[in-house]
N, C-alpha and C positions, 0 to 999 in steps of 0.2 A: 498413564496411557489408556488405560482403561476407559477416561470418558472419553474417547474418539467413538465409542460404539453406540453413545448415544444418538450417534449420527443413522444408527442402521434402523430402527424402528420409525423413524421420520422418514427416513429415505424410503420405505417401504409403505407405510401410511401413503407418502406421495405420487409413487408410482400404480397405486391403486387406482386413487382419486383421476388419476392422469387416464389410466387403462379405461375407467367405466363411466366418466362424467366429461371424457373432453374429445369433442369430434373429430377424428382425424383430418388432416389438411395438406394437402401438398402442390406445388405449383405445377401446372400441366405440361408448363413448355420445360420444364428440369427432365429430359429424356436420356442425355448424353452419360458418360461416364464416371464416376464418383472422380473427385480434381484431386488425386492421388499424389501426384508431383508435387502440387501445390501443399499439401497436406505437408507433405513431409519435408519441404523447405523449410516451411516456417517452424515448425518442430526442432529443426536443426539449427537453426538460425539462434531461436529462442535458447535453445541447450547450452550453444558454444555461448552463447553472450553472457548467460548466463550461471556458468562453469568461469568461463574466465575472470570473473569478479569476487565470484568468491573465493576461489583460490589464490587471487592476486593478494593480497596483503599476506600470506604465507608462502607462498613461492616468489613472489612480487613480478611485474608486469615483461619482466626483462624475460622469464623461462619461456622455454620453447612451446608449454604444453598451456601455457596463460596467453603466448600471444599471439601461438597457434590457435585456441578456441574461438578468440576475441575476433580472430581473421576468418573462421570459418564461419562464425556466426554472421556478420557483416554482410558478408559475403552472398550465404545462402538467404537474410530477407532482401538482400539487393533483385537478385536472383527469382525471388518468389513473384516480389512486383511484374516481373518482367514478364513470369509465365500468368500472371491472374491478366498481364495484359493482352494477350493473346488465347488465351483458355475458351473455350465454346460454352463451358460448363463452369465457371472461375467458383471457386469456392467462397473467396472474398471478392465480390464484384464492385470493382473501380470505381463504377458509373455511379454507386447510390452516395459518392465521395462528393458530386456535384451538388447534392444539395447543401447547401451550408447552417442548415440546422444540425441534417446528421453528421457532415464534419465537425463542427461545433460538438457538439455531444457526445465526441466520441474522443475528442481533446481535453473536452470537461473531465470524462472519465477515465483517458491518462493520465492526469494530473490528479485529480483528487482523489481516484483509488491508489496510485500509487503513495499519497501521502498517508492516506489512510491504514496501508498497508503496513508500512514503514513505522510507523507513528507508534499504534497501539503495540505492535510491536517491540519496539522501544519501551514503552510506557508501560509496561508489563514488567521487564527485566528491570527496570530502575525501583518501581515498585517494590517487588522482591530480592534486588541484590543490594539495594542501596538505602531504601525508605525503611526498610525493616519488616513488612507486609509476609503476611502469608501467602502462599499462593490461593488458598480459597478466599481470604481477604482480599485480593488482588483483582480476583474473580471478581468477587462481589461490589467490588469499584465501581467498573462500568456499567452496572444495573441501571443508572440513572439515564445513560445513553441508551440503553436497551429499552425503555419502558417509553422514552420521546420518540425515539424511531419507529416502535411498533403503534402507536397511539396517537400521532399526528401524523403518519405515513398518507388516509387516506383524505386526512384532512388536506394535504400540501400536494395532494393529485387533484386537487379543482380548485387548485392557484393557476393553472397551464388555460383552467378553459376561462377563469375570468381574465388573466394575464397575460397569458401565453407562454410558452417557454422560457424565455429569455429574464425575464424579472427573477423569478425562483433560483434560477441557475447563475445569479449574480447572488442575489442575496444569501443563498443557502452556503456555498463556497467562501465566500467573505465571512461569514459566522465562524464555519468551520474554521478558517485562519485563524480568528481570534482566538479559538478554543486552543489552538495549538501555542499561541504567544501564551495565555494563560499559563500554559504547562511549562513552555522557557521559563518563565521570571518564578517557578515556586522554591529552586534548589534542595538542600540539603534540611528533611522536617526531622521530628519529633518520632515519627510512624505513623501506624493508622489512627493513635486519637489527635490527631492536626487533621487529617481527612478532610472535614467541613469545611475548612478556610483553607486549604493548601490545593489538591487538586480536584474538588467536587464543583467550585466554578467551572473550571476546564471544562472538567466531563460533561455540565449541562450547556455550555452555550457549543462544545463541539456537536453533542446531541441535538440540538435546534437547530443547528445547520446543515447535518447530514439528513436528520428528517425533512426540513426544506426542499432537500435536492435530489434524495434518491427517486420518490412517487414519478417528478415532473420531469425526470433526467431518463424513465424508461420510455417515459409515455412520447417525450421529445425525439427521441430515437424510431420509435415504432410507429410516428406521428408523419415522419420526415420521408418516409420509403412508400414505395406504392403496395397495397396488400398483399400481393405476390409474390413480396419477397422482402414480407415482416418474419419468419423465420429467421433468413439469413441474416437480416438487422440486428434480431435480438440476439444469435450467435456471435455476430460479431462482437457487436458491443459488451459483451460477458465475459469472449477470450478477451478484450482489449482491457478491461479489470483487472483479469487473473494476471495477465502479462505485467501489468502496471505495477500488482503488489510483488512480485516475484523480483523484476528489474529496478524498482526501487529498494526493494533490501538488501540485493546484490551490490551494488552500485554503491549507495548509504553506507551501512554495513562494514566496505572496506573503509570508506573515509570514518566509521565510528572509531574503526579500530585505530586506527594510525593518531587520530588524535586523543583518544584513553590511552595508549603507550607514551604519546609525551606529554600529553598530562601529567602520567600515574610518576616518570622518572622526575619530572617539576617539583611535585609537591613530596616527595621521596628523597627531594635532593639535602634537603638541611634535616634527614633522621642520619642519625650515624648509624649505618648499616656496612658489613662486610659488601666486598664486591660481587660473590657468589649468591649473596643473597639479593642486590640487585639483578643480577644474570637471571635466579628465580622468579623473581618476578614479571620480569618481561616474558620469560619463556612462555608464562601464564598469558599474558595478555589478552589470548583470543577468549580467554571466559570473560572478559569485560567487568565487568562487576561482581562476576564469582569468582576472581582472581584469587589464592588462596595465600596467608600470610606465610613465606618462609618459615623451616622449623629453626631452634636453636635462639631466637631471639628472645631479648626480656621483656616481661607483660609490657614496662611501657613503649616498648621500639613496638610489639606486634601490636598496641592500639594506636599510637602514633601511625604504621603502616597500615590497621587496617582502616582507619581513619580519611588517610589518604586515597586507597581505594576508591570508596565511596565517592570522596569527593572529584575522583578525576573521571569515574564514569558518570556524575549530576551535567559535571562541563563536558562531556560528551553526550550526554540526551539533549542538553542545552542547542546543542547548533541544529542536533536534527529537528525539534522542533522548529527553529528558523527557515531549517529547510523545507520542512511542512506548511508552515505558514507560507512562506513565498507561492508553495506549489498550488496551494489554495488557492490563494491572491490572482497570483495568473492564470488558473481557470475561472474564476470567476471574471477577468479581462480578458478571455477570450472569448466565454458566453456573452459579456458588451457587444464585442464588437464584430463577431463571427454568427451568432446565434441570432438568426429571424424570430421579429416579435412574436408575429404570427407562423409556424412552422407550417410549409404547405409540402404534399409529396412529391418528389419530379416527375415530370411523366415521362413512361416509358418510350 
């Protein structure tokens, strides 16, 4: 837990930089009321939606209190649209939806942040519960992603001015896919020394894609709106990220579980195990790949079972990677055919 606070000396370093080197800017005609209503639909909307997902594959979708959330959530972004359509001062304003670069962009980044989200996610815990990985070995995985992203980030920002928007944001998304099928087809390795051949492909062509996409996927957003209300662009476009990875793990998340539970009873079916010691182990299921082996068995029924383990949460990363790649795939089909070559801003 302790490296969350590396977050606080960056976070401080930034708000410096922000305080003494960056002009303040505000739109003149924003005079009316902070959109408080608004604010707190979507807040609410986002909770219950996402309350009710997680809690569904433990309470499952039938309980009052899962589909009660599921129903308030719905509800209140139903609700929200309705007041940003009438709002004087909308927080999220409708209008900049007309342009189809930043609709486009903004579907890009439903789509691929949510896969993003979900993915590494995923690919984390398989790492560490299934591959045999340390968690600073696990860490130190993704460095290769880390080092593409930060090092062609501003190379793949003056692909939008020779290209325009739309080429980067097909091809970068389409990489990224691959990078996630790589990761489906490695299964059950060796640990970290298979590394090289098992998921460091992965990591480098998902890294070529994301760096492809993020630089020309901000610039497309911020490119698509009139000045005056590049703020509220890039606010949108940020919550629409964070929402992306949140609701895709929620969502995910349940479908991992329910298929590691029948997985895990599958390949558990031909151990001769007591019945209480199956009971144990499903009761486990929400740890996914930290499932722990029942006590009381013999070395070979617990390597036998913890064997199985392993292998029924590999075929549960297995799909979400499919799921990832598809999410890819169809954001980078909807930058085709939603995203202008050239992004122009609408006028006001």
């Amino acid at each position: 837990r302790w490296i969350f606070l590396i977050n606080l000396p960056i976070g401080i370093a930034a708000l410096l930089i922000l305080w003494t080197k960056v002009a303040e800017s505000r739109n003149p005609a924003a005079t009316g009321p902070i959109d408080l209503p608004g604010a707190g639909l979507v807040a609410l909307g986002l909770a219950g939606i996402t309350y009710g997902f997680i809690s569904a594959p433990a309470l499952g979708f039938g309980d009052p209190r899962v589909a009660g959330a599921l129903i308030v959530g719905f509800v209140a972004l139903a609700a929200f649209i309705v007041v940003e359509q009438h709002s004087g001062q909308p927080m999220v304003p409708l209008r900049l939806f007309r342009s189809r670069t930043f609709l486009g962009a903004n579907l890009v980044t439903l789509l691929l942040y949510g896969a993003l989200g979900v993915g590494t996610l995923f690919l984390s815990l398989n790492l560490v519960q299934s591959q045999g990985y340390t968690q600073t070995e696990a860490g130190l995985s993704f460095t290769p992603f880390a080092l593409l992203l930060a090092g062609l980030s501003r190379w793949a920002g003056g692909l939008i001015d020779r290209f325009g928007p739309r080429l980067p944001l097909v091809i970068g998304p389409a990489l990224a896919g691959c990078g996630f099928l790589l990761f489906a087809a490695v299964g059950l390795t060796s640990g970290p020394a298979a590394y090289w051949t098992t998921f460091f492909p992965g990591v480098v062509v998902f890294g070529l894609g994301l760096a492809v996409t993020v630089a020309p996927l901000t610039t497309a957003v911020m490119g698509a709106v009139p000045g005056d209300a590049s703020g509220t662009a890039s606010g949108i476009n940020n919550a629409v990220a964070r929402s992306a990875s949140v609701l895709a793990i929620a969502v995910v998340g349940a479908l991992v579980l329910a298929i590691f539970s029948t997985a895990l009873a599958d390949r558990t079916a031909g151990i001769d195990l007591a019945q209480s010691a199956r009971a144990a182990l499903q009761a486990q299921a929400a740890k996914l790949g930290g499932t722990g082996v029942p006590a009381g068995l013999s070395p070979a029924q617990a390597a036998a079972v913890q064997q199985s383990i392993k292998l029924a949460f590999v075929s549960a990363f297995n799909v979400v990677m499919l799921i990832c790649t598809s999410l890819a795939w169809l954001s980078a089909l909807i930058a085709a055919l939603v995203i202008e070559r050239q992004g122009n801003a609408p006028r006001r």
